[in-house]
C-alpha positions in Angstrom: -88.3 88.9 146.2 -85.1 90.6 144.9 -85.8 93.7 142.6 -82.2 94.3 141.4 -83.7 94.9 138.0 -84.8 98.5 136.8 -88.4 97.8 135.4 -90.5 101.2 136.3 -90.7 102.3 133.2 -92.3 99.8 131.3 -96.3 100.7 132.2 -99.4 99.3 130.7 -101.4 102.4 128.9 -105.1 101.3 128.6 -107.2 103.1 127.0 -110.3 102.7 129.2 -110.9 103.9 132.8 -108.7 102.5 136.1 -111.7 100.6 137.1 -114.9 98.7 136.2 -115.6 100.3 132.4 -118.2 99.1 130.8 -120.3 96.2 129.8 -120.8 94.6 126.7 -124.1 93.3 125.2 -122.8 90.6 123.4 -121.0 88.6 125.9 -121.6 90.7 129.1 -118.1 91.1 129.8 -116.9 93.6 131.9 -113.2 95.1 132.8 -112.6 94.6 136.5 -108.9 95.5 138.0 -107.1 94.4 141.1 -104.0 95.5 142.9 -101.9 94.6 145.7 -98.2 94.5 147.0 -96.4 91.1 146.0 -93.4 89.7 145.7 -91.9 92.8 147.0 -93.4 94.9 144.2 -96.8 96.7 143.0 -98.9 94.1 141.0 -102.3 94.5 139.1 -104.1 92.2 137.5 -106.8 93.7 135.0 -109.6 91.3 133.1 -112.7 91.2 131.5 -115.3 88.7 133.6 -118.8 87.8 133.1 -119.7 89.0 137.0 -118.1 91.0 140.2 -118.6 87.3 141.7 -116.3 85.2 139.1 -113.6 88.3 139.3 -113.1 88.2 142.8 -112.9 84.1 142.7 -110.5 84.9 139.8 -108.1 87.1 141.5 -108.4 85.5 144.5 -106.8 82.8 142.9 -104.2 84.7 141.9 -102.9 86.5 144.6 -103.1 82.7 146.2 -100.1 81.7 143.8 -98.1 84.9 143.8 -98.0 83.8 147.7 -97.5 80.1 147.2 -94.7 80.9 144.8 -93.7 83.3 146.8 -92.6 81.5 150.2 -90.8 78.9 147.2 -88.8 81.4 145.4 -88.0 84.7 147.6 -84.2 85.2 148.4 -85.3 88.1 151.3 -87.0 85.3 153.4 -84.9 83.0 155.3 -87.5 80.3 156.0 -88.4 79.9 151.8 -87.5 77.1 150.1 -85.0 78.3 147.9 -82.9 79.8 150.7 -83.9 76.3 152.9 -82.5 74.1 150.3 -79.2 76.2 149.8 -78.5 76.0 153.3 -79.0 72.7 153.6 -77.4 71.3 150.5 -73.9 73.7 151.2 -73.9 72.0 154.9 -74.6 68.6 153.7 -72.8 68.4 150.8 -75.8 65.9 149.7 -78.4 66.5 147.0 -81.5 67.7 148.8 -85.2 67.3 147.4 -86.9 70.3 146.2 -90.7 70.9 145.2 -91.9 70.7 141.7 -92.0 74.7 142.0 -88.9 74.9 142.7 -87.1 72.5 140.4 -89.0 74.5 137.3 -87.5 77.7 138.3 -84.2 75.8 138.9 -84.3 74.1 135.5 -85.0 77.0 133.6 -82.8 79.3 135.4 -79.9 77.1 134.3 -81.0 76.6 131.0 -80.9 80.6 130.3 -77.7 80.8 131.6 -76.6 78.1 129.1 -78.6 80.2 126.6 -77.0 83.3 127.4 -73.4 82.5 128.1 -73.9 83.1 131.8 -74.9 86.7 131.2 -77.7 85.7 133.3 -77.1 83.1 136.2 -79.1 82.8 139.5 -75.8 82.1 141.5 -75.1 85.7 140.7 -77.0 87.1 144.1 -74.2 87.5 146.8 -72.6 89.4 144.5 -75.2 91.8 144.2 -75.8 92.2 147.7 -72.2 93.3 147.8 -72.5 95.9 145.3 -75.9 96.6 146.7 -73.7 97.5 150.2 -71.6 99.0 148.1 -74.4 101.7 147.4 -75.4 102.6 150.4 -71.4 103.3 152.0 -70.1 104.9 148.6 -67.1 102.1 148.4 -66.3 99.2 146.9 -66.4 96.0 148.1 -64.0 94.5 150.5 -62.0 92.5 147.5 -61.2 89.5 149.9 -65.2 88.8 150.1 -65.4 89.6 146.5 -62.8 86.9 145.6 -64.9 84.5 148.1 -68.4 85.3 146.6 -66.3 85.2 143.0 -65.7 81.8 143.9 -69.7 80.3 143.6 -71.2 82.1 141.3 -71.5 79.5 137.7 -73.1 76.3 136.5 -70.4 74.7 137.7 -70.7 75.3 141.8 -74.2 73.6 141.2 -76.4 70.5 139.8 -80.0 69.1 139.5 -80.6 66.0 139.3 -84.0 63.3 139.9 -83.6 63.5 143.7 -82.8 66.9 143.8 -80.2 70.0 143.9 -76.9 69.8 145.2 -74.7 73.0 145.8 -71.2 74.4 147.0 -71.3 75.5 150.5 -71.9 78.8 150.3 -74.1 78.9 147.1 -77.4 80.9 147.3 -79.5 81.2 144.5 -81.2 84.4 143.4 -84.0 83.9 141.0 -85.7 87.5 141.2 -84.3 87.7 137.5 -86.5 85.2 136.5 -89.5 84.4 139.2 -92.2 87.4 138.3 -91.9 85.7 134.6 -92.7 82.6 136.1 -95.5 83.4 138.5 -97.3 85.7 135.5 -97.4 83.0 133.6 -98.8 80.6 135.8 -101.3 83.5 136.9 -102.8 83.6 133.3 -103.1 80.3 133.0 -105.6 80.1 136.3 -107.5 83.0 134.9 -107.7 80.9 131.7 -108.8 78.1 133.4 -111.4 80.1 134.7 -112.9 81.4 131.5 -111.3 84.3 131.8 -108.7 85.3 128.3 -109.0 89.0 128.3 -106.7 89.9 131.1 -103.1 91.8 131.6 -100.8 91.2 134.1 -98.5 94.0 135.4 -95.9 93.2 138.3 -93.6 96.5 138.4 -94.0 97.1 134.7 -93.1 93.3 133.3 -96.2 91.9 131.4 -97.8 89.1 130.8 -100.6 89.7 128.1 -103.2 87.6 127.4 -106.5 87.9 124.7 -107.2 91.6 123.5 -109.9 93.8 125.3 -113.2 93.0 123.5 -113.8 94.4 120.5 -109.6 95.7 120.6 -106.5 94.4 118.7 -104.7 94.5 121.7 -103.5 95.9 125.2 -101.8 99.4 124.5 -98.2 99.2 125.9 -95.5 102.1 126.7 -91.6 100.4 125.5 -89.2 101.7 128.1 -86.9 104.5 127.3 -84.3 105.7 129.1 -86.3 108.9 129.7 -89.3 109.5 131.6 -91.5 109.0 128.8 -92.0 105.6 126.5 -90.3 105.4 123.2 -93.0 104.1 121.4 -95.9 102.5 121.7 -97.5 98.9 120.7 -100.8 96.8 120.9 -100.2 93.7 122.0 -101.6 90.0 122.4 -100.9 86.9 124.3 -97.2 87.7 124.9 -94.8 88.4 127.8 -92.6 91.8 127.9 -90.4 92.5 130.4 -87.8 95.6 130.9 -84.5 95.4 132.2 -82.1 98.4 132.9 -80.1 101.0 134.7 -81.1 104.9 134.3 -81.1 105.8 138.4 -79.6 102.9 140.4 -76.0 103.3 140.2 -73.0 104.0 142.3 -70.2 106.5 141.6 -66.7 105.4 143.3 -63.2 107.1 142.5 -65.0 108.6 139.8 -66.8 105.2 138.2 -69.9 105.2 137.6 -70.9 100.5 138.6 -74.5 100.4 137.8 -76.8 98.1 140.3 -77.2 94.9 137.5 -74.2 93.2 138.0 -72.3 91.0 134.6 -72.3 87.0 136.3 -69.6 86.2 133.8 -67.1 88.6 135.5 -69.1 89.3 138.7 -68.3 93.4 138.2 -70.8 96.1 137.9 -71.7 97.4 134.6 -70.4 101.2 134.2 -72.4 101.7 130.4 -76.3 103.2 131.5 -78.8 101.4 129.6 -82.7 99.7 129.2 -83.4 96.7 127.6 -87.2 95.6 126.5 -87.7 92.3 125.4 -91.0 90.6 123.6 -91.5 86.9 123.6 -94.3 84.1 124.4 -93.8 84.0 127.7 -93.6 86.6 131.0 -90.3 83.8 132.0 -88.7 84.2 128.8 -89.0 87.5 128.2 -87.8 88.4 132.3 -84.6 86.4 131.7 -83.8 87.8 128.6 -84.2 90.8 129.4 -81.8 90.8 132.5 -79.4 89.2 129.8 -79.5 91.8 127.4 -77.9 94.8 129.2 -75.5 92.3 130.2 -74.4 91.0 127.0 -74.6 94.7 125.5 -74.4 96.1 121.4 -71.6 93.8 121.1 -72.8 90.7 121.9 -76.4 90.8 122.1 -77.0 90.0 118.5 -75.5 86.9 118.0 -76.2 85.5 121.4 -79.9 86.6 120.8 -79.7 84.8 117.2 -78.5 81.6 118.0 -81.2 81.2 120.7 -83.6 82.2 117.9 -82.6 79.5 115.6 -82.1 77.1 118.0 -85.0 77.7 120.1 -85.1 77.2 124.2 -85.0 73.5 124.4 -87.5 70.8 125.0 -88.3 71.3 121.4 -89.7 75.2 122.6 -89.4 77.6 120.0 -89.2 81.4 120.2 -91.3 83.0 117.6 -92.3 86.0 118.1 -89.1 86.7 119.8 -87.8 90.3 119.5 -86.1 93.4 121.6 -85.1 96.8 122.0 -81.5 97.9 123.4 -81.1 101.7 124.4 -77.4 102.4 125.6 -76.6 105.6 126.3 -73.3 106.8 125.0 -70.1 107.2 126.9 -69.4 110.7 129.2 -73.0 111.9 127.8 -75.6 113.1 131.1 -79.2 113.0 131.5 -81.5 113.9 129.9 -80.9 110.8 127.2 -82.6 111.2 124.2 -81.5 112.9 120.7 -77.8 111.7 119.8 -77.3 110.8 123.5 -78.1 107.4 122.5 -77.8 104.3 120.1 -80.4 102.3 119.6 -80.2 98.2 118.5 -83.4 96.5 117.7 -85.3 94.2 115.8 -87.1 95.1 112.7 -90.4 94.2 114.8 -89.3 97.3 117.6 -87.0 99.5 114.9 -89.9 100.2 112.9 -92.4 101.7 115.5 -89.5 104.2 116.7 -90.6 108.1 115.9 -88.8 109.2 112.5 -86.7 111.7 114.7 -84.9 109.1 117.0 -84.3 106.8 114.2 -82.9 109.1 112.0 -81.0 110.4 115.5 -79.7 107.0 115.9 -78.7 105.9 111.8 -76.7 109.6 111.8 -74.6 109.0 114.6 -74.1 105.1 115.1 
């Protein structure tokens, strides 16, 4: 699955040992966690289960979906779905059925591109792949495959309808904004399912969070920073944070510093270095807004942000607690960021757990 997305430095601090803890007398609950490669990325799974027996049933259940999702959603393999149904459709020109898997990650891709202004769009990938060239040779772009590639990314080069999707030739869909968010969420709802509430999900540092340890508030979580440390910490409870940036993947061409997450609305680069983290109900919502966030930037964040707040996701979905974190370093300023290197735009709910020192950084030089 594609990891454009800069997410490493959103980590999961637990305050107990890396393996089975302890038990408990009241329930007999006991922490068990589980790790493996999926997806393309490092996940683990860590929950509190009455026996070694029910755990392994547990995650074994897990890793199941991650896989099943996983041959529906990934853009790196050819023989997915996803990539099937593009190439198919674009032939055709006909509307081609798609799995129920598929048409939810379809359907909510497009509606947070309609949220968002098209600061995030799944149509965005052969762009990417250009820039992600673009990295590796130290040059831009050929412009005449730019202008090409310009040419189907948008709402408008694709549609979903009751028998299926139908594309542009040419279109391929990217979802790796979006698909971890999904997959978490439906991975908590197994263990759930299966008696099983205490449990954190980490897939390359987005969460999904679900009931507190026993006998805890909440699971102890590190906010990215652009540094190598967290800003802040927070104990949260049955939510889904996800981290979005650009602190080491960049390119630097004719002096121009493009960054690796690339704006959909004008399919260039971003040259401003920033990290986004982004709180919400769900792993999905808080993945997709979070790839949004850097995109839309201080400027337009705010409102954009707001009027999905208000208005909620659709379906009659609201977005409480919804809230976010946007470090962007300031302009012709080098590492290490921190200090008056950086502004800082947030929510009350994130603003108030920064140290005293960066806020008072951040009010003095804004």
């Amino acid at each position: 699955m594609n990891t454009r997305r800069f997410q490493a430095f959103l980590l999961a601090f637990l305050t107990m040992s890396a393996f089975v803890a302890s038990s408990f007398a009241d329930d007999e609950l006991t922490r068990f966690e589980f790790s493996e490669q999926k997806m393309g990325v490092p996940v683990s799974v860590i929950f509190y289960a009455g026996s070694p027996e029910k755990a392994q049933e547990a995650v074994d259940a897990v890793w199941k979906r991650f896989d099943e999702l996983n041959d529906v959603l990934s853009d790196w393999d050819p023989e997915s779905e996803i990539v099937r149904v593009c190439r198919m459709a674009g032939e055709s020109g006909e509307s081609v059925a798609v799995s129920n898997e598929l048409r939810h990650a379809l359907e909510e891709s497009r509606r947070y591109c309609e949220l968002t202004d098209g600061a995030f769009d799944a149509t965005v990938g052969p762009i990417v792949k250009l820039w992600r060239r673009s990295r590796y040779f130290h040059e831009a772009p050929p412009k005449s495959m730019l202008e090409s590639s310009k040419k189907n990314v948008g709402l408008d080069v694709w549609s979903l309808d009751e028998s299926g999707v139908r594309v542009r030739k040419n279109v391929r869909f990217d979802v790796g904004g979006i698909a971890k968010g999904i997959v978490m969420d439906e991975a908590l709802e197994i263990l759930r399912s299966m008696g099983i509430n205490s449990a954190l999900l980490n897939a390359s540092g987005d969460l999904r969070i679900g009931d507190p340890p026993p006998g805890k508030n909440g699971w102890t979580v590190g906010v990215a920073s652009l540094g190598d440390e967290p800003a802040f910490y927070k104990e949260l409870a049955n939510v889904g944070v996800a981290s979005s940036g650009d602190a080491n993947r960049y390119v630097e061409i004719d002096g121009v510093r493009y960054s690796h997450i690339i704006d959909p609305r004008t399919c260039e680069p971003l040259t401003r270095r920033c990290v986004a983290t982004v709180l919400a109900p769900t792993a999905t919502t808080a993945d997709a807004l979070a790839s949004a966030l850097c995109v839309l930037g201080p400027q337009d964040a705010p409102a954009v942000l707001e009027k999905i707040r208000e208005e909620g996701i659709g379906d009659g979905r609201r977005l409480e607690p919804f809230e976010y974190v946007l470090f962007v370093v300031k302009p012709d300023v080098e590492p290490p960021y921190d200090g008056d290197k950086i502004e800082i735009y947030a929510t009350e709910y994130f603003s108030g757990a920064l140290p005293d020192k960066i806020r008072k950084n951040n009010e003095q030089t804004k």
